[in-house]
N, C-alpha and C positions, 0 to 999 in steps of 0.2 A: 083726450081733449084737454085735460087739466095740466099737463105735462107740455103741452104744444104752446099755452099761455104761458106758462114760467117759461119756456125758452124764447117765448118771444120777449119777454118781459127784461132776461139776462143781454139779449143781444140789445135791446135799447138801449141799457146802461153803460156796456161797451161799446155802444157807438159813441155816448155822451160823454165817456170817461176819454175816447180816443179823443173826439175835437177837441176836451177841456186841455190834455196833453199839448195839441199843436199851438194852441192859440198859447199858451205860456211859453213854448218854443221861442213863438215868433214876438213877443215880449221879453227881450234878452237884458235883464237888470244891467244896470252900470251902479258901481261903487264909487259915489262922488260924497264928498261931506257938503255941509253946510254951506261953506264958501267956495265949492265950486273946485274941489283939488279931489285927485284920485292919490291912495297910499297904498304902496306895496314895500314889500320885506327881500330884498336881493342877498345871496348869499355864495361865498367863494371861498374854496380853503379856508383859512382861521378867521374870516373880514365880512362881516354884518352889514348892511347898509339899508337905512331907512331913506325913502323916496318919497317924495310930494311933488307932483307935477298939476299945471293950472296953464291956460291957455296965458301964452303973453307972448315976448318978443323973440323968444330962444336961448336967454340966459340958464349957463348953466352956475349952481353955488354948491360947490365942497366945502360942508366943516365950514360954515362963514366966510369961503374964500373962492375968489372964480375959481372957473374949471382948469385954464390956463397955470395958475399959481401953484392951485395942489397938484395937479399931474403937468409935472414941466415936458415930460417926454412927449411927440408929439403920434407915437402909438399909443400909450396909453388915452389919449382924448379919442382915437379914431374909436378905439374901442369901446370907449362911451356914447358915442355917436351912432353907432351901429346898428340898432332897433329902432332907432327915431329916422336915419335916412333909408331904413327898409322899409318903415311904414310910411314911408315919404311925407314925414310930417317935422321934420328938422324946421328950426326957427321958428315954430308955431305954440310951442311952449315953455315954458318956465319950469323948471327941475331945481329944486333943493333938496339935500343929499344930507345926509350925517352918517360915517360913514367911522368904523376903528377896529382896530384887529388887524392882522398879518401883515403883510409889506404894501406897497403899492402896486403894483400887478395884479395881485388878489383883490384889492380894493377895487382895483376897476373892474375887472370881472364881476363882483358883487354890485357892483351900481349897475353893470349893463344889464344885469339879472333884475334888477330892480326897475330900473324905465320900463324895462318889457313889459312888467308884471304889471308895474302902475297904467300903462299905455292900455293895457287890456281894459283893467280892471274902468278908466275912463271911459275907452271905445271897445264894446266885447267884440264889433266886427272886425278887429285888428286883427285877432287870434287866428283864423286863416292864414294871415299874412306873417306872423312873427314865430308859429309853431313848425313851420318845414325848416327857418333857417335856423333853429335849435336854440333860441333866443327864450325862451319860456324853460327851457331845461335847465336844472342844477346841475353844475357841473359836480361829478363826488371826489374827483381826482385828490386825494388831499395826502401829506407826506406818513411816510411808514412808518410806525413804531420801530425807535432801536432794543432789537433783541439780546437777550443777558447772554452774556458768552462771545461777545460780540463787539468791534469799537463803533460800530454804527447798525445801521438796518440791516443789510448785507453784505458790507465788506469782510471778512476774517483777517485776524491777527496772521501775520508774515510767517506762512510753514518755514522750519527751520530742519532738516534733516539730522543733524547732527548738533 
């Protein structure tokens, strides 16, 4: 009898502990500061990129400078673009970027890595939508050590026979 009580007593609290579960589920935090901006940390080969996004007009600012200026190429901007028109939220916000390290290719990489995260971190229902097209992922790709014996990573000094 006393055994029937404590089992009913454990399943009550694993029903209680299961709803406390869903109901923080369905309370999915967003990371907004004070004024209303999400921050995330983007990263690509040797190039860091810190991001703040806030709802505005769809400006983008690199390093104090449009988006235009600092990536003249106009692949490098599609590549910035790329998680804001998958989350079909292009021109709905404002992105400030500080961005240093590697060349510029890497840097855009590092920022696209960066909107995702801050895009999340404002709306978590994005993540669905940003996590199949590998937009949340780091990419690790990054250049090989040159090895001693060696004029580069893998190339060899020119066999000479003779």
């Amino acid at each position: 009898m006393a055994e029937d009580n404590k089992f009913s007593e454990l399943k009550t609290t694993l029903i209680k502990a299961k709803t406390a579960d869903a109901s923080d589920a369905s309370k999915v935090d967003n990371k907004r500061d004070s004024k209303g901006r999400a921050y995330a940390t983007g990263r690509r080969k040797e190039s860091v990129a810190r991001v703040w996004i806030k709802p505005g007009s769809g400006k983008i600012t690199v390093n104090g400078r449009d988006e235009t200026v600092y990536f003249a190429r106009p692949v490098l901007r599609m590549i910035l673009r790329q998680p804001l028109i998958a989350a079909s939220r292009d021109g709905q916000f404002d992105v400030i970027v500080t961005v240093n390290g590697g060349g510029l290719s890497g840097q855009a990489g590092a920022v696209r890595h960066g909107i995702s995260r801050a895009l999340v971190n404002y709306e978590p229902t994005l993540r669905p939508v940003l996590k199949p097209g590998g937009f949340l992922t780091r990419d690790p790709r990054a250049v090989e050590r040159k090895k001693y014996g060696r004029p580069k990573a893998r190339r060899s000094f020119q066999f000479s026979k003779r």
